[in-house]
C-alpha positions in Angstrom: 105.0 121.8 141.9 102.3 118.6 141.8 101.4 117.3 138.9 97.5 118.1 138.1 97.6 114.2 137.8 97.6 114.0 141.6 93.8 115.7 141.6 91.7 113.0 142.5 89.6 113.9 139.6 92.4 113.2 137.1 94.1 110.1 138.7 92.7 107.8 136.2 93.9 109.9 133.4 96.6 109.8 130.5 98.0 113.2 130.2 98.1 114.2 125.9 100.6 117.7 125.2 101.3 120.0 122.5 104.6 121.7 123.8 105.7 125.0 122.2 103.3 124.9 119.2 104.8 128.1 117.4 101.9 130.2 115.7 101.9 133.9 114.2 99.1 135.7 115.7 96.9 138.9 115.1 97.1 139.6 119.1 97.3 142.8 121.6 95.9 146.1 122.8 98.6 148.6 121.2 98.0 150.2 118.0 101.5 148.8 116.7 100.6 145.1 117.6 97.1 145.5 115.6 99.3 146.1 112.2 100.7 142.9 112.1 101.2 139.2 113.7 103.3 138.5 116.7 105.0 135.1 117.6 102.9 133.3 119.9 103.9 129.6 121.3 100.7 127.6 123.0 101.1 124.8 125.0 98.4 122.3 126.0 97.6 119.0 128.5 94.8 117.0 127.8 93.6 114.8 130.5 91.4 112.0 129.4 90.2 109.1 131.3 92.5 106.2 130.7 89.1 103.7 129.8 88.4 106.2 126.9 92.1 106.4 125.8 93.5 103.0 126.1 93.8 101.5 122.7 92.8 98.0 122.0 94.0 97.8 118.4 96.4 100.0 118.4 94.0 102.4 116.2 94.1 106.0 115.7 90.4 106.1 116.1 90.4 104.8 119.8 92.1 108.1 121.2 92.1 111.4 121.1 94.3 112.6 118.4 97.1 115.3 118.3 95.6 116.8 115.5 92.5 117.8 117.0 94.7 120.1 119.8 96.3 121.7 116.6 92.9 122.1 114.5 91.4 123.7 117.4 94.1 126.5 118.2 94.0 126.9 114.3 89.9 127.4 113.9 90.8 129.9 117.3 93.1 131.9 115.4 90.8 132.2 112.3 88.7 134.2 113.7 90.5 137.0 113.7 92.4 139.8 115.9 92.4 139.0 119.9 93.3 141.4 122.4 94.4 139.7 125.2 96.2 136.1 126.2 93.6 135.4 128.7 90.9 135.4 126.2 92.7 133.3 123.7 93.5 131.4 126.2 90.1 130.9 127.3 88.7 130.5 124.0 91.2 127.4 123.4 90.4 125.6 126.8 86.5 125.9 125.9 87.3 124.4 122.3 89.2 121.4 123.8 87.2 120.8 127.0 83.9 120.3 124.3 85.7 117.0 123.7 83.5 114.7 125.0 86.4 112.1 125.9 88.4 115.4 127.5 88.1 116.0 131.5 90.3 118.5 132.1 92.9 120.7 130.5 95.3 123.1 130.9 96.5 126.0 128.2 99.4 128.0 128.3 100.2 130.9 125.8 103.5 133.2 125.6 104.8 136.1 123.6 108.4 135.5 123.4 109.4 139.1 121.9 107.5 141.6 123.9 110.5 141.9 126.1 114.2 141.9 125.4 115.1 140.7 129.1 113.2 137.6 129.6 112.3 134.4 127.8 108.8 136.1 127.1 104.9 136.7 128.7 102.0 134.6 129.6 99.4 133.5 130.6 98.0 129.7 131.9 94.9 128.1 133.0 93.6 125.1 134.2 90.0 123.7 134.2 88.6 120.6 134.9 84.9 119.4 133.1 82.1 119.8 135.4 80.6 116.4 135.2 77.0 116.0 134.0 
């Protein structure tokens, strides 16, 4: 599989992750999975240009910061009940793409326990900002 680094758009990039972030979430269309939280883990690639994220001073404030992956899945998930993993899905690429110093980015989100014969279900997707 090619790395989404290899899109000409992203080639000047520094890729930022979130890998297996483990959340309890009100999510699904069944009646039983509307009583109650599942496990859901959400993984996430930032792409942002390397002249925005190429610290001078070794500073905090001169890149984007892990944090603000795991705020925004968090403010996501505060609103409430979600049926599907595309929408959460979609909901959490929007949030991070409204970075301004974010060009692309690329969410991932799987329920490990739906199924006792495989390591779970999911869903992905992969956008890159339209430039202005």
């Amino acid at each position: 599989m090619l790395s989404a680094l290899s899109h000409p758009k992203l080639s000047a990039c520094r890729r930022l992750f979130l890998r297996n972030y483990e959340v309890m979430i009100n999510i699904g269309v069944h009646d039983f999975e509307k009583k109650g939280e599942q496990r859901v883990l959400i993984n996430v690639d930032l792409y942002i240009p390397l002249a925005l994220s190429t610290p001078k001073d070794d500073q905090l404030q001169e890149v984007v910061d892990y944090d603000f992956m795991r705020e925004t899945i968090a403010r996501r998930m505060a609103q409430g009940h979600v049926h599907l993993q595309e929408t959460l899905c979609d909901d959490v690429v929007r949030s991070m793409l409204a970075h301004p110093n974010v060009r692309a980015v690329r969410v991932s989100t799987m329920k490990p326990d739906v199924y006792p014969d495989c390591e779970g279900v999911g869903v992905e997707v992969f956008q890159i900002k339209e430039e202005a």
